[in-house]
GUNUMI-6455 format. One record per residue (C-alpha): residue in three letters; residue number from 0; x, y, z; chain. Coordinates in Angstrom, 3 decimals, decimal comma. Example, Ala and Ser with C-alpha at 12.3 -4.5 7.8 and 13.67 -1.06 7.14 Angstrom:
2
+------+-----+----------+----------+----------+------+
! code ! pos !       xx !       yy !       zz ! unit !
+------+-----+----------+----------+----------+------+
!  Ala !   0 !   12,300 !   -4,500 !    7,800 !    A !
!  Ser !   1 !   13,670 !   -1,060 !    7,140 !    A !
+------+-----+----------+----------+----------+------+
***
This chain:
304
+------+-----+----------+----------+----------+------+
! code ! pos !       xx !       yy !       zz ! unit !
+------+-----+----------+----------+----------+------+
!  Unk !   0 !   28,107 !   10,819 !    7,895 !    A !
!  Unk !   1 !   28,938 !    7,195 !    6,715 !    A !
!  Unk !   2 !   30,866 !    6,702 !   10,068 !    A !
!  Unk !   3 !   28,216 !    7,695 !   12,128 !    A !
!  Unk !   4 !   25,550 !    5,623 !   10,188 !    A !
!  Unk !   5 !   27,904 !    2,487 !   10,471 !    A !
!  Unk !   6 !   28,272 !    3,097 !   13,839 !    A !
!  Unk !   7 !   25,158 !    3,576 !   14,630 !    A !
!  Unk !   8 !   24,272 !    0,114 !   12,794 !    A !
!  Unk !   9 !   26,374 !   -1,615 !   14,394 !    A !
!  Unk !  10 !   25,230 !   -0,572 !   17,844 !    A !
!  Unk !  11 !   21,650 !   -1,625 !   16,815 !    A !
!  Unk !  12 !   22,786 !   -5,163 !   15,384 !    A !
!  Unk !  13 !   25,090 !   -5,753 !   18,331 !    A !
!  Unk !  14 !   21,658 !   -5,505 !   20,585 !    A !
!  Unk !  15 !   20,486 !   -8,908 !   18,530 !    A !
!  Unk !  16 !   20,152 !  -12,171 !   20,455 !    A !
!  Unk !  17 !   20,653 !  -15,692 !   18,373 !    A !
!  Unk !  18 !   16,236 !  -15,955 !   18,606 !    A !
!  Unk !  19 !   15,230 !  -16,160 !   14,752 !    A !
!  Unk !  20 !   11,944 !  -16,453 !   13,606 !    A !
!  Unk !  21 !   10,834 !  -17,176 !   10,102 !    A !
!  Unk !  22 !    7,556 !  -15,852 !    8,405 !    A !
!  Unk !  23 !    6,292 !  -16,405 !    4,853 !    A !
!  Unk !  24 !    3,909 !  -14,064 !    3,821 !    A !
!  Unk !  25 !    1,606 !  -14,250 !   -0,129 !    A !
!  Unk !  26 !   -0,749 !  -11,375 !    0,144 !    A !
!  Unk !  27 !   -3,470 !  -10,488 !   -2,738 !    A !
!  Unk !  28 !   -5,409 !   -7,101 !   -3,439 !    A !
!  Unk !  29 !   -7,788 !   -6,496 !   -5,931 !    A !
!  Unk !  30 !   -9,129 !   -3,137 !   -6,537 !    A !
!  Unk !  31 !  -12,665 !   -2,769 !   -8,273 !    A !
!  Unk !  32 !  -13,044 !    0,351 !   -9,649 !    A !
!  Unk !  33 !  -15,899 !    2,712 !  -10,207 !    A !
!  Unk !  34 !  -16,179 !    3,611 !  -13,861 !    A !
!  Unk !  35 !  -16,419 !    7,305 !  -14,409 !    A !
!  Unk !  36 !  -18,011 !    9,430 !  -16,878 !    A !
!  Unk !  37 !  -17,097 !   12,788 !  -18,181 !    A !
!  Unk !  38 !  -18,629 !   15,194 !  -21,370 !    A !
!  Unk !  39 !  -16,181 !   17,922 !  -22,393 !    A !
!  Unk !  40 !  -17,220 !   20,947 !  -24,705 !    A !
!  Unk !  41 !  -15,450 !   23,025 !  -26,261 !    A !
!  Unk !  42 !  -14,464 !   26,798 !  -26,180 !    A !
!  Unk !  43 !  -17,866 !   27,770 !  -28,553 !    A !
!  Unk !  44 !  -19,935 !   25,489 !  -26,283 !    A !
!  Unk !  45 !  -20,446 !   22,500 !  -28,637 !    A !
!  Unk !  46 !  -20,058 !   19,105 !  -27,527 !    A !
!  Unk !  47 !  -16,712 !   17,444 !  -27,770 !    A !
!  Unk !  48 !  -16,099 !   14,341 !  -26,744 !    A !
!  Unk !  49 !  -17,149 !   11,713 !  -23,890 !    A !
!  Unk !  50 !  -14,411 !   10,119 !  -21,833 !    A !
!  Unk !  51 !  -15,378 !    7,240 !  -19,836 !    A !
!  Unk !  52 !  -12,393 !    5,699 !  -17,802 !    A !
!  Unk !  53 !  -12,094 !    2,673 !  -15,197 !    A !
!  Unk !  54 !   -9,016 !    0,853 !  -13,595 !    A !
!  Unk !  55 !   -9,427 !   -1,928 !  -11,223 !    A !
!  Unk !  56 !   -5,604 !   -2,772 !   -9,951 !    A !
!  Unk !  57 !   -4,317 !   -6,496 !   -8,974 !    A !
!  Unk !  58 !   -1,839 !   -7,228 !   -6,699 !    A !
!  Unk !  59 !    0,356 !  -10,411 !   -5,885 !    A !
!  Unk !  60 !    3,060 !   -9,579 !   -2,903 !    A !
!  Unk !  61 !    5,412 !  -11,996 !   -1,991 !    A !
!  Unk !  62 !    7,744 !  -11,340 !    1,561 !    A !
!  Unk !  63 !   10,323 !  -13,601 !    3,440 !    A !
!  Unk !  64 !   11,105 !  -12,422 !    6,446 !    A !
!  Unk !  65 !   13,356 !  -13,075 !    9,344 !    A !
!  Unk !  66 !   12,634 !  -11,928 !   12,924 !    A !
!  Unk !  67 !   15,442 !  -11,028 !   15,471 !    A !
!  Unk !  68 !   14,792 !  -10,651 !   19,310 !    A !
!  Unk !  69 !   17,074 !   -8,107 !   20,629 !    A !
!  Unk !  70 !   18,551 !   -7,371 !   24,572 !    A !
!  Unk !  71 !   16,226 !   -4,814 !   25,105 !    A !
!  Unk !  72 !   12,626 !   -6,288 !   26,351 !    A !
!  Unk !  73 !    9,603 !   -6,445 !   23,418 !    A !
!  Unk !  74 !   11,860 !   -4,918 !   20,847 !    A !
!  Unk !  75 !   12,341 !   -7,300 !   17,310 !    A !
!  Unk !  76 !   14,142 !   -6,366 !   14,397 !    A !
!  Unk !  77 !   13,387 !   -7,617 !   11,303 !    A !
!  Unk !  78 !   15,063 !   -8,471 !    7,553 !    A !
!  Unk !  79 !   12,572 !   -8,362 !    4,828 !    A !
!  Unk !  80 !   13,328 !   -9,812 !    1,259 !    A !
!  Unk !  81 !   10,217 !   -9,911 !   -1,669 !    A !
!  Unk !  82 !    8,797 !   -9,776 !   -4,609 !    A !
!  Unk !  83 !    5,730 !   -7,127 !   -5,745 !    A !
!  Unk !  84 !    3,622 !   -8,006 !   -9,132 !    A !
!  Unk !  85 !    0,983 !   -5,419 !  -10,072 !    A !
!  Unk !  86 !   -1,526 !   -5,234 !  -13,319 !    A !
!  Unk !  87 !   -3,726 !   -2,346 !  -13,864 !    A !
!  Unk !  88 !   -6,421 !   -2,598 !  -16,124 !    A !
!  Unk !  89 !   -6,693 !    0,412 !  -17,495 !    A !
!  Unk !  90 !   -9,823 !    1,521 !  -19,734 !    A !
!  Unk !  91 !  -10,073 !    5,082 !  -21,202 !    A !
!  Unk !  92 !  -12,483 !    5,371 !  -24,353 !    A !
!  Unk !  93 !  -14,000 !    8,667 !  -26,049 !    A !
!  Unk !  94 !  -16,814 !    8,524 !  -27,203 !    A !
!  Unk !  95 !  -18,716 !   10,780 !  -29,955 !    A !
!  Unk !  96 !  -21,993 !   12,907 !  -29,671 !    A !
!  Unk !  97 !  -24,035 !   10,050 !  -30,955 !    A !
!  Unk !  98 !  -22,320 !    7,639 !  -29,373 !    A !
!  Unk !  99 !  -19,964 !    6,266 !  -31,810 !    A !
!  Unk ! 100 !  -16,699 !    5,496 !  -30,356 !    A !
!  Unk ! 101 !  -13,833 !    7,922 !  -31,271 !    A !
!  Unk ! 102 !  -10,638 !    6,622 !  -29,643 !    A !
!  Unk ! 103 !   -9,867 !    3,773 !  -27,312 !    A !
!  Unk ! 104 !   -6,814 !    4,145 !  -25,577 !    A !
!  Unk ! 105 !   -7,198 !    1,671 !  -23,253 !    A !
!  Unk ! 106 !   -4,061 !   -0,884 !  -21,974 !    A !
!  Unk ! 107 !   -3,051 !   -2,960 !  -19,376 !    A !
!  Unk ! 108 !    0,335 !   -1,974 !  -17,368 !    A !
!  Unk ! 109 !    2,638 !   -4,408 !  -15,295 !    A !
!  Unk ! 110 !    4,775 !   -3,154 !  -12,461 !    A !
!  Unk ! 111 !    7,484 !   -5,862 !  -10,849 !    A !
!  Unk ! 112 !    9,342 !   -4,750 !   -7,874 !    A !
!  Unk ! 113 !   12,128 !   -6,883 !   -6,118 !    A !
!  Unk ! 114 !   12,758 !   -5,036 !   -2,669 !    A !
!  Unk ! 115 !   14,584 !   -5,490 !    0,028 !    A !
!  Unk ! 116 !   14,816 !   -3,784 !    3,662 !    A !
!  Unk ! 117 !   14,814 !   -3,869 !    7,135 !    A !
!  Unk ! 118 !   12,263 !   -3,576 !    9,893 !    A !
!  Unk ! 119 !   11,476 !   -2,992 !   14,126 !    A !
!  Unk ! 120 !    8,641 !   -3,883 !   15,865 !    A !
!  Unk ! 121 !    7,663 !   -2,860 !   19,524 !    A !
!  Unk ! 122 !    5,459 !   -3,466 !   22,225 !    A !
!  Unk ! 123 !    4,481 !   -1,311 !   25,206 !    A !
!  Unk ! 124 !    1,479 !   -1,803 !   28,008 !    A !
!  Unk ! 125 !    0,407 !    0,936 !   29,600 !    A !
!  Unk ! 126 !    0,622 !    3,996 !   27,745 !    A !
!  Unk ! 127 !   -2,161 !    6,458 !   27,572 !    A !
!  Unk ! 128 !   -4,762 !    4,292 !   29,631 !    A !
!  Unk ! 129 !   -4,779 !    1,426 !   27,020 !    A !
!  Unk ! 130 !   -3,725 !   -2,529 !   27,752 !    A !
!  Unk ! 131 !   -0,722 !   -2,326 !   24,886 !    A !
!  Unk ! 132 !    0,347 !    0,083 !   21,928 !    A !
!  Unk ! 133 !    2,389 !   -1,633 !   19,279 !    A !
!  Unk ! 134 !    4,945 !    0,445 !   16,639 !    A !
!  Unk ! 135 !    5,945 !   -1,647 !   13,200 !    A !
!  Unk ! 136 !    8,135 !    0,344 !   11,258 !    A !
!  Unk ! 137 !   10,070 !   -0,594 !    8,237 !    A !
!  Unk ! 138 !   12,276 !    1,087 !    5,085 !    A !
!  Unk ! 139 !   12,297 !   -1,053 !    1,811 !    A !
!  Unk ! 140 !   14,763 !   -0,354 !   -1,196 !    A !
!  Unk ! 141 !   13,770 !   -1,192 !   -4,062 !    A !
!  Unk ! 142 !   16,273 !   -2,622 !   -6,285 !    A !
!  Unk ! 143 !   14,730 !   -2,959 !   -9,187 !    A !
!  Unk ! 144 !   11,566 !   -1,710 !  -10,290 !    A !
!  Unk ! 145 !   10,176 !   -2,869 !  -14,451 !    A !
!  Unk ! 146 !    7,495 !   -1,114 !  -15,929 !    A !
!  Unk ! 147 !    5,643 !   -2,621 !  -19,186 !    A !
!  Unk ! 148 !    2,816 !   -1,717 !  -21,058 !    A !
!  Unk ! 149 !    0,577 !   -4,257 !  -22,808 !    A !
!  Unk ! 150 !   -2,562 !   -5,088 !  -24,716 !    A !
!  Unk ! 151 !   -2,692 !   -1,713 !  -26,124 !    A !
!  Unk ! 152 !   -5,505 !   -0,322 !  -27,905 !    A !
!  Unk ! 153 !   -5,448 !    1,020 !  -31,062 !    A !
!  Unk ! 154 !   -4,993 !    4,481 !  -30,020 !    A !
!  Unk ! 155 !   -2,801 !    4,217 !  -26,949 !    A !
!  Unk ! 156 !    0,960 !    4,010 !  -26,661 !    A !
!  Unk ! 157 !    2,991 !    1,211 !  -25,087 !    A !
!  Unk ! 158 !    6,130 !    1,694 !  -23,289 !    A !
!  Unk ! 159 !    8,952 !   -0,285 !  -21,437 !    A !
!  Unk ! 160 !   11,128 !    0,668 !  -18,455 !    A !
!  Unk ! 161 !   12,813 !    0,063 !  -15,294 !    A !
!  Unk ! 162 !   13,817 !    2,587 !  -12,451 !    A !
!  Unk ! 163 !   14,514 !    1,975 !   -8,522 !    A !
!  Unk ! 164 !   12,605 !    3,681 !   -5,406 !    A !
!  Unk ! 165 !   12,371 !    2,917 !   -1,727 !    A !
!  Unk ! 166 !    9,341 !    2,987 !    0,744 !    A !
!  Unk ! 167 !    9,448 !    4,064 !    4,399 !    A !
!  Unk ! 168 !    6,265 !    2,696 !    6,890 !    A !
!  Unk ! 169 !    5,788 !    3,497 !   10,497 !    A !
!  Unk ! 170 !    2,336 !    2,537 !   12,089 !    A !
!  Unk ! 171 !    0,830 !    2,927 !   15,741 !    A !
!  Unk ! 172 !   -1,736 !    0,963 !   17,114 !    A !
!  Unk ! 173 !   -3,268 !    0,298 !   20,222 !    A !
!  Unk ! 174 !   -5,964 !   -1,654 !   22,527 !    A !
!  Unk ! 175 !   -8,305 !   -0,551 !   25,098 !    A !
!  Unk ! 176 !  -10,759 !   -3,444 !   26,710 !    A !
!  Unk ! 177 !  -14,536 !   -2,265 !   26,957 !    A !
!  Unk ! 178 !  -14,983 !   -5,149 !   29,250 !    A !
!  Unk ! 179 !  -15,106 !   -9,158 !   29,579 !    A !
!  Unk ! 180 !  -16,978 !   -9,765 !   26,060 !    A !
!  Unk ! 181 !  -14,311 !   -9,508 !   23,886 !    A !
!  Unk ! 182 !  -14,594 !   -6,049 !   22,930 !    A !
!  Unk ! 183 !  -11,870 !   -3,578 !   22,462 !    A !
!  Unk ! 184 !  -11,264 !   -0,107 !   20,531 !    A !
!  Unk ! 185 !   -8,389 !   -0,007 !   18,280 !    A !
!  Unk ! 186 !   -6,836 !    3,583 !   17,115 !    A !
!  Unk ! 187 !   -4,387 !    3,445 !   14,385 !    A !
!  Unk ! 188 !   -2,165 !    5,895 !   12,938 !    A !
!  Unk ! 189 !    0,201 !    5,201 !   10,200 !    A !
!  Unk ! 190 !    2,189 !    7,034 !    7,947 !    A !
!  Unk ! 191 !    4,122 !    5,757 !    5,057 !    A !
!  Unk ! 192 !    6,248 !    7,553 !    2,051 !    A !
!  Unk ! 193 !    7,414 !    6,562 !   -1,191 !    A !
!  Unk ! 194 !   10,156 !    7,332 !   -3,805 !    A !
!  Unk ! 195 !   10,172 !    6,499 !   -7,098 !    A !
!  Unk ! 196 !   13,111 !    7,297 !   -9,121 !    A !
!  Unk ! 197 !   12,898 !    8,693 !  -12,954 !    A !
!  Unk ! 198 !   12,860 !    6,545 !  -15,946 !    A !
!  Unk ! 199 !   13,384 !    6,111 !  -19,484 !    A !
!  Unk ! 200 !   10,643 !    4,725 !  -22,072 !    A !
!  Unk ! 201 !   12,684 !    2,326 !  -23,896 !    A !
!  Unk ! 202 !   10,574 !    2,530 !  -26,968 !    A !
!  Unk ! 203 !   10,107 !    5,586 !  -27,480 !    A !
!  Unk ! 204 !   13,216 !    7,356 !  -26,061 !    A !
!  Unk ! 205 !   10,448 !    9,388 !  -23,094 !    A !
!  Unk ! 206 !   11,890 !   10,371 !  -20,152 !    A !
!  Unk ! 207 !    9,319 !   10,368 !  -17,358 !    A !
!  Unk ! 208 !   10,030 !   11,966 !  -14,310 !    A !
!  Unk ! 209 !   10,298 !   10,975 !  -10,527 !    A !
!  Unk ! 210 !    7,883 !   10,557 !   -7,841 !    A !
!  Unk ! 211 !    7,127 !   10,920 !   -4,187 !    A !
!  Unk ! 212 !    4,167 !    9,864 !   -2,129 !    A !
!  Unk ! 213 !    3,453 !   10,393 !    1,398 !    A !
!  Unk ! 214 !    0,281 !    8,749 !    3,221 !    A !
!  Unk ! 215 !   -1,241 !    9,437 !    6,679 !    A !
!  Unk ! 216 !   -4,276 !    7,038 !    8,026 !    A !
!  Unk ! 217 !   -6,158 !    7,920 !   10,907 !    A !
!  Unk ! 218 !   -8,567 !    4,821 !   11,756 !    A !
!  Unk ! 219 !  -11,215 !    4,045 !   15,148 !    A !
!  Unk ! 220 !  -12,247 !    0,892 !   15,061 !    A !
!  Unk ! 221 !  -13,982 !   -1,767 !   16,850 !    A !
!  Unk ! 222 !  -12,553 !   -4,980 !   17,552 !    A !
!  Unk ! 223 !  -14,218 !   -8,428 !   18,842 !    A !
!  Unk ! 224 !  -12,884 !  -11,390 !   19,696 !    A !
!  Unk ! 225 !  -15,470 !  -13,762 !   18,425 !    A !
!  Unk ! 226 !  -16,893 !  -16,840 !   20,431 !    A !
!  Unk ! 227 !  -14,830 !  -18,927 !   17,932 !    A !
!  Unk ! 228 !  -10,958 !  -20,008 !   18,498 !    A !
!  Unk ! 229 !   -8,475 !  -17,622 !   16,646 !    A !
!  Unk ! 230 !  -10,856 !  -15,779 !   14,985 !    A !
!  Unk ! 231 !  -11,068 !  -11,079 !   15,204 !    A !
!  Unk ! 232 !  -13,392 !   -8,615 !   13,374 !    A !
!  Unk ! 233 !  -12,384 !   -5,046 !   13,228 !    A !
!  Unk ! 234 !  -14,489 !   -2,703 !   11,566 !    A !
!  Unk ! 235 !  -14,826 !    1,288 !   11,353 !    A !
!  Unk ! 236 !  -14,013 !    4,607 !    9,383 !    A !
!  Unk ! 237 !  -10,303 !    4,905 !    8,145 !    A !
!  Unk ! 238 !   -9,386 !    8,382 !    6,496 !    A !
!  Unk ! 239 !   -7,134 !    8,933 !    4,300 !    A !
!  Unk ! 240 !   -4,600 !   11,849 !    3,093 !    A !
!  Unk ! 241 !   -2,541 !   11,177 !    0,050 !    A !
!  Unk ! 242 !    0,108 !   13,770 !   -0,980 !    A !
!  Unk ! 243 !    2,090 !   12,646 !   -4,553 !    A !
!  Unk ! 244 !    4,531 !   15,283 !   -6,511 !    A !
!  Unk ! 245 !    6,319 !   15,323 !   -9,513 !    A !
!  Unk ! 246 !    9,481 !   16,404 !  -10,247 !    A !
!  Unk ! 247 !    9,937 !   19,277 !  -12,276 !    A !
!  Unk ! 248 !   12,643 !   20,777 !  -14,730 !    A !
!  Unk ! 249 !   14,361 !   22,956 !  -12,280 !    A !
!  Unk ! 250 !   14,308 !   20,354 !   -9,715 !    A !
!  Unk ! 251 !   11,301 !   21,180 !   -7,354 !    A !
!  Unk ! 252 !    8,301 !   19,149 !   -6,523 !    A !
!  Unk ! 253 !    4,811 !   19,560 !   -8,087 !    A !
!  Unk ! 254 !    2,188 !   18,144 !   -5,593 !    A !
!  Unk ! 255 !   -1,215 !   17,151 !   -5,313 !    A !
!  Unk ! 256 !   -3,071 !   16,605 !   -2,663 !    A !
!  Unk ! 257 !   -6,493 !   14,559 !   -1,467 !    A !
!  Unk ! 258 !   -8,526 !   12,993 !    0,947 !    A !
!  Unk ! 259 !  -10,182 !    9,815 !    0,993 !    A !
!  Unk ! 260 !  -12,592 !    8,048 !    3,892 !    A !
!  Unk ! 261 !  -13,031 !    4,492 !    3,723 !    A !
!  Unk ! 262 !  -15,248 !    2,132 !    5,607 !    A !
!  Unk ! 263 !  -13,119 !   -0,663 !    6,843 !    A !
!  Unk ! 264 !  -13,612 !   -4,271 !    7,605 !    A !
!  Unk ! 265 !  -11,068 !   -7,158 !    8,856 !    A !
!  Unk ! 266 !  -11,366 !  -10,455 !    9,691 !    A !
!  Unk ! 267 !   -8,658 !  -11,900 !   10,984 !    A !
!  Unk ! 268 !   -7,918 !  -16,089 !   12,211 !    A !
!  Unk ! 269 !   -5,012 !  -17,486 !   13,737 !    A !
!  Unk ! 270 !   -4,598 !  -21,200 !   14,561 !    A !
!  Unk ! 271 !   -4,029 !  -22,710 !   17,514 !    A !
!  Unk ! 272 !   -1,281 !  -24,275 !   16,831 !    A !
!  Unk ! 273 !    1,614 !  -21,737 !   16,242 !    A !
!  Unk ! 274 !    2,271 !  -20,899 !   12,483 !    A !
!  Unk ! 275 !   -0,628 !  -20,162 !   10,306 !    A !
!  Unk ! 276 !   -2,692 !  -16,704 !    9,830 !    A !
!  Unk ! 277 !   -5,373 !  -15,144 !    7,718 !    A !
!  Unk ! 278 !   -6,353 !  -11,564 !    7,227 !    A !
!  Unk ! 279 !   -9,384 !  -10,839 !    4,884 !    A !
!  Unk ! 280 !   -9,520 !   -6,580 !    4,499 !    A !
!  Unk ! 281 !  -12,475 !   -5,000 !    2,700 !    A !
!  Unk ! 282 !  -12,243 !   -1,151 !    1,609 !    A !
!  Unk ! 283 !  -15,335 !    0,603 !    0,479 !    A !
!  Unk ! 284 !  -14,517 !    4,438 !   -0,317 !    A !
!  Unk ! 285 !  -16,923 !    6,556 !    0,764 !    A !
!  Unk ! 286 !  -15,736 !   10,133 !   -0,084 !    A !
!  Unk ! 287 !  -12,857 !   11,670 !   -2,218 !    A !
!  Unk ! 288 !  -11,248 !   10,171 !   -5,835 !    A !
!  Unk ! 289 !  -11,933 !    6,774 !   -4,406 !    A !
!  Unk ! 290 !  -15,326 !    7,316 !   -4,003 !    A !
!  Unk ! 291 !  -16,998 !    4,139 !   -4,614 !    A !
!  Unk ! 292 !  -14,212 !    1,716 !   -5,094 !    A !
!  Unk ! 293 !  -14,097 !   -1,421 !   -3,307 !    A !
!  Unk ! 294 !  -10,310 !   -2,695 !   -2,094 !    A !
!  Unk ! 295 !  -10,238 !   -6,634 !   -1,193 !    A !
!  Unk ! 296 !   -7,061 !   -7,561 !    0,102 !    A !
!  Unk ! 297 !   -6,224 !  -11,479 !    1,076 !    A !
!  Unk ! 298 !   -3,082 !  -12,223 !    3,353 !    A !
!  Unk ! 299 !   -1,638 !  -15,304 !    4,166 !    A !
!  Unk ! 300 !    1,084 !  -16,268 !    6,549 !    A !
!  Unk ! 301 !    3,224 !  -19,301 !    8,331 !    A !
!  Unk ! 302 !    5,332 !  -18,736 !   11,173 !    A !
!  Unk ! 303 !    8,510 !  -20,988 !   11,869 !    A !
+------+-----+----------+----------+----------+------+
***
């Protein structure tokens, strides 16, 4: 198996031409959440307790990477090197029947992920009717993953940890012209899967166990090449299915699944001079545990 994967590596690096391109990349997200409100009872029908929870997420990404022509025609591999910082606000209070507060066990968690991977990009004209389709695929590792726990509430616990993971992307997207206006339609499919490996609390001695994710998107949109130089909108639905399991004591998965449908909205500028480019994303969820959250997501990047 490790002979055939070597092999097979060095077939695909041996189909690399000395063309290197650079690319810088600082993207920012930022989640706003939609509070939630919940009143529980119990068994003889008396009130219990309200629970009233919110989490809006931040996001700093940081990626390096290096771009590789290869012998066969449209086809670029690429080495990808960064840096992931994540906060989660997370509020969770109970309240009481007259509205006294009972427990706050709100906190604010911190994820840092240093990854590494490598990457392909392709371009085809032609297929199905439209003017090009375009595959980007990649596979992260992540080397090191730190979890921390902070700003803790009175009645919620804290913990510390690091564990390791990997992420696998592969996303198709094409273009088909409506005419001479500027106007094209844009179907996307991606699919992405994660793996987080188990860790241990280092505070309190917890084990929690490991993850998986998988992700398909299914998105229509319209896209118009403004009047203006370097400057796209694309805008549409984009559903969502989001499958994540647990792993369990004798080794099988636990999972969960839901579906989400977003309205989507891009704007998207590149200069005319080669180097610089600027996506703005907005997310509005308009169905499923998302419902009512707004994503904002800022990337910027320079070519060289």
């Amino acid at each position: 198996m490790y002979k055939f994967s070597a092999g097979l590596l060095l077939t695909f690096v041996s189909l690399v031409t000395s063309a290197t391109q650079w690319e810088v990349k600082q993207n920012f997200r930022y989640r706003d959440s939609h509070q939630t409100s919940e009143i529980l009872f119990k068994d003889s029908g008396k009130f219990d307790k309200k629970k009233v929870k919110q989490g809006n997420r931040w996001r700093l990404e940081s990626l390096i990477t290096a771009t590789n022509e290869t012998s066969i025609d449209k086809l670029d591999w690429i080495w990808r090197l960064g840096y992931k910082y994540e906060r989660k606000d997370d509020v969770s209070l109970q309240y009481k029947q007259d509205g006294r507060l009972k427990k706050d066990k709100s906190r604010i968690e911190y994820e840092r992920t240093k990854l590494m991977g490598l990457g392909l990009t392709y371009k085809q004209l032609g297929i199905l009717g439209a003017d090009r389709w375009v595959v980007k695929a990649y596979f992260d590792s992540y080397l090191d993953i730190d979890y921390r726990a902070a700003h803790v509430a009175q009645d919620a616990t804290g913990y510390q940890a690091s564990s390791t993971g990997w992420e696998s992307k592969v996303k198709f997207s094409g273009e088909y012209s409506l005419g001479p206006m500027g106007w094209y339609v844009t179907p996307m499919v991606t699919y992405r899967e994660r793996y987080l490996s188990g860790w241990q609390d280092k505070r309190s001695d917890k084990s929690v166990a490991s993850a998986k994710e998988q992700r398909v998107e299914l998105g229509l949109w319209a896209n118009w090449l403004m009047p203006i130089d370097g400057v796209e909108v694309f805008f549409g639905p984009l559903w969502q299915r989001e499958n994540e399991a647990t792993k369990q004591q004798d080794d099988s998965w636990q999972w969960q699944r839901q579906q989400r449908l977003y309205a989507y909205v891009m704007f998207e500028y590149e200069a005319p001079t080669h180097g610089f480019e600027m996506e703005f994303k907005i997310q509005h969820g308009l169905s499923g545990a998302n419902r009512y959250d707004t994503k904002y997501k800022i990337e910027l990047s320079y070519e060289f």
